[in-house]
N, C-alpha and C positions, 0 to 999 in steps of 0.2 A: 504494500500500500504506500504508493506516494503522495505523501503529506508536505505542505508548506504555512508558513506562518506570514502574515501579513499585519504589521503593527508597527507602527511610526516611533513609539518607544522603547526604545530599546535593552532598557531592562525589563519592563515589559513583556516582551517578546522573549526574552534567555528564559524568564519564569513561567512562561507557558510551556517553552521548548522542554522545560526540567519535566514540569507534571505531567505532558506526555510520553515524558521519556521513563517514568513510571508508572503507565500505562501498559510499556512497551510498545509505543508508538513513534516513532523517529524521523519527527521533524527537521529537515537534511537544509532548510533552505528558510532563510530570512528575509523579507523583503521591507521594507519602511516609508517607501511613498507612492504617491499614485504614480508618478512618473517612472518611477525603479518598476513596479509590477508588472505597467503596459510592456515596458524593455524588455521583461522579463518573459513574458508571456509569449511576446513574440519571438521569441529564438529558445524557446526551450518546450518539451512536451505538458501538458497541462496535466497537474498532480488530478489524484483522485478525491483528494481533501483539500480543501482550504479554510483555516482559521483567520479568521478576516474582523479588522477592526475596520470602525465606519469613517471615524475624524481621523483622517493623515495628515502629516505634515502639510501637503500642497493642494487639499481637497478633500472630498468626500470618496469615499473607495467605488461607490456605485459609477463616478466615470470611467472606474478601467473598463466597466459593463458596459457601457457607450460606445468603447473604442474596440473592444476586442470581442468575439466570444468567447465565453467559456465554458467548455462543457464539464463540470467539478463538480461535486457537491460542497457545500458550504456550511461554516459554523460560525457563526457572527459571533464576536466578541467587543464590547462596545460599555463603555459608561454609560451611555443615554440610552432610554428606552424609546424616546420618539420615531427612532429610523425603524421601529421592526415592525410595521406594515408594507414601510418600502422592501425590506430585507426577504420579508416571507413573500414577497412579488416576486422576488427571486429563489422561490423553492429551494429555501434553508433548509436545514435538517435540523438545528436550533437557534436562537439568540439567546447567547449569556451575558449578562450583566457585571461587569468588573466590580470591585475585586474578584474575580473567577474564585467559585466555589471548588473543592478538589472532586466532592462528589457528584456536581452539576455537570459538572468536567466528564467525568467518568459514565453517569449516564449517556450525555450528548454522544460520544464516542459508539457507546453501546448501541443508543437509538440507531447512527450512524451504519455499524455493521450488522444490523439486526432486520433493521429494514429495507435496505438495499441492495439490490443482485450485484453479486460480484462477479468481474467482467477481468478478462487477461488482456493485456496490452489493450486495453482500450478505454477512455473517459467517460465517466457518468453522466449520462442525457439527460437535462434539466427536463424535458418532458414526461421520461419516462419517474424521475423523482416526482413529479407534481403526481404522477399518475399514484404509483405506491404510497403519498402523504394522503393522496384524497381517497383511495381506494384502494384500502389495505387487501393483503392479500387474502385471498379466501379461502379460511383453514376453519377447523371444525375447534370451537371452544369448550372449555368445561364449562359444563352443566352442575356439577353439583364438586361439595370438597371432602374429604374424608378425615375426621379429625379426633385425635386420640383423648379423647376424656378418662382420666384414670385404667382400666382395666378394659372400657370400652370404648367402640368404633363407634361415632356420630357420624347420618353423612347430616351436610346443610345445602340446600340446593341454592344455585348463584342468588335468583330471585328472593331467596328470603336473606341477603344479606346487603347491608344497607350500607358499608363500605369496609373499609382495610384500610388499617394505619399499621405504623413503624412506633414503638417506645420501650424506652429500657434498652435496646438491641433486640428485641423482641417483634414479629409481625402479627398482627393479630386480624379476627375479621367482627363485626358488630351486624347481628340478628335483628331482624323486625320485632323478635318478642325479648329485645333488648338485654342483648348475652354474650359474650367476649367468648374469642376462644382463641388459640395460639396457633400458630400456622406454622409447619418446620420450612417452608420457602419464604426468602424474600419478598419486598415489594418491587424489586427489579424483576424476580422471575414472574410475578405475577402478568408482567405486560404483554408476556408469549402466551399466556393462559386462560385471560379471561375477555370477555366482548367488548370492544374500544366504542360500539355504538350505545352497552347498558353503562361501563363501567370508567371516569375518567378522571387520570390523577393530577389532583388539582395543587398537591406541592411535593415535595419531597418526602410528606411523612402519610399521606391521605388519597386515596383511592374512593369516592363516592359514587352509589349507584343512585342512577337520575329518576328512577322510579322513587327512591327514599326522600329527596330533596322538597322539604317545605316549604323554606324560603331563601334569598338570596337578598343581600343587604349590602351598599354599596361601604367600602370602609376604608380606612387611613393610606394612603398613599395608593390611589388607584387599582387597591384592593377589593376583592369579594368575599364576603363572610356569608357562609352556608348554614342552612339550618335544618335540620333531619327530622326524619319522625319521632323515633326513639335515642337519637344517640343525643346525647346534653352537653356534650362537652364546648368551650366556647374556640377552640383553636382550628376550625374548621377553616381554613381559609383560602381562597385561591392567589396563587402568587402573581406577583405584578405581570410578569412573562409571560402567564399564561392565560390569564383574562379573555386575551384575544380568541386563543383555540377553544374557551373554555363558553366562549359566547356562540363561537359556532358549532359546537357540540350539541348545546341547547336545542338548534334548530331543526 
């Protein structure tokens, strides 16, 4: 997988380069201005990733997109959250928000090889991305989960569970008839598992199904606070990022 980094700052840029490089991902190539990239782009094969900041030194990055094509997929990395409707015009695979999270990171990456066909000697088609973001691939989900209560086997069918969170290191799922139980998978593995049309995770710790969702309440920094049938707890929250997919989920 060839990967490149794009970011005007340049430590910056060596501490992205480190956290992917504890990934095992091996960003080979630096780039810092709009001017350097276009150069760059045209004399050299177009990576199959790009880590892409928006403010460069000499512009915004969206004019190398003016000047060149490319056919990449892309992980916006950026302070401002204002470019990421122009960003996802560009069939991103994420926008993260600086200071870059390690585990934000980590997933983006994930999403990245998880949802995309991998291709030998040849670059990812932005159409063929838009098609896999909008119309995920058609695979058979679980229906119900099997969950060890003491000596015995619970199943809970998806329908009757009102979301999945992360706490303590812990993954757990919450019942309509308002009931916790412990899950031996992550919330990462849950995204190859369960229905991205009932089930959609709205931060890092919280997974909610849109059948459970009471209310929705607009909140502090272009956040959304969600509110369930049975679950009480007040941390339900959708993160600033994700607002956007989170509104067209809804629809």
């Amino acid at each position: 997988m060839k990967v490149i980094i794009i970011e005007d700052e340049k430590p910056s840029a060596r501490r992205l380069q480190r956290m992917l490089t504890n990934l095992n991902v091996e960003a080979t190539t630096l780039l810092h201005s709009v001017e350097e990239s276009i150069n760059w782009f045209n004399n050299n094969t177009h990576p199959d990733l790009i880590f892409l900041d928006i403010q460069l030194s000499d512009g915004l990055s969206f004019e190398i997109f003016e000047t060149i094509e490319i056919n990449s997929a892309i992980i916006f990395t950026t302070a401002y959250d204002e470019y990421a409707l122009q960003a996802f015009k560009l069939n991103s695979i994420d926008y993260l928000l600086k200071p870059i999270d390690a585990e934000d990171l980590e997933q983006a990456v994930q999403k990245y090889k998880s949802r995309l066909p991998q291709k030998t000697n040849m670059s990812l088609d932005f159409e063929d991305i838009k098609k896999l973001l909008v119309n995920p691939i058609d695979r058979v989900y679980k229906k119900r989960f099997s969950i060890k209560v003491g000596q015995h086997i619970k199943l809970v069918n998806t329908d009757e569970i009102e979301c999945f969170y992360s706490e303590n290191k812990g993954t757990y799922l919450h019942t309509t008839d308002n009931r916790n139980y412990l899950l031996e998978n992550t919330l990462e593995a849950l995204e190859e598992e369960i229905d991205p049309t009932q089930f959609f995770r709205v931060n890092r710790k919280f997974y909610v199904n849109i059948e459970a969702i009471k209310d929705i309440i607009s909140y502090t920094n272009s956040r959304l606070q969600i509110k369930l049938n049975s679950y009480n707890e007040n941390d339900v929250i959708v993160a600033r990022e994700r607002v956007k997919d989170f509104k067209e989920w809804l629809d």
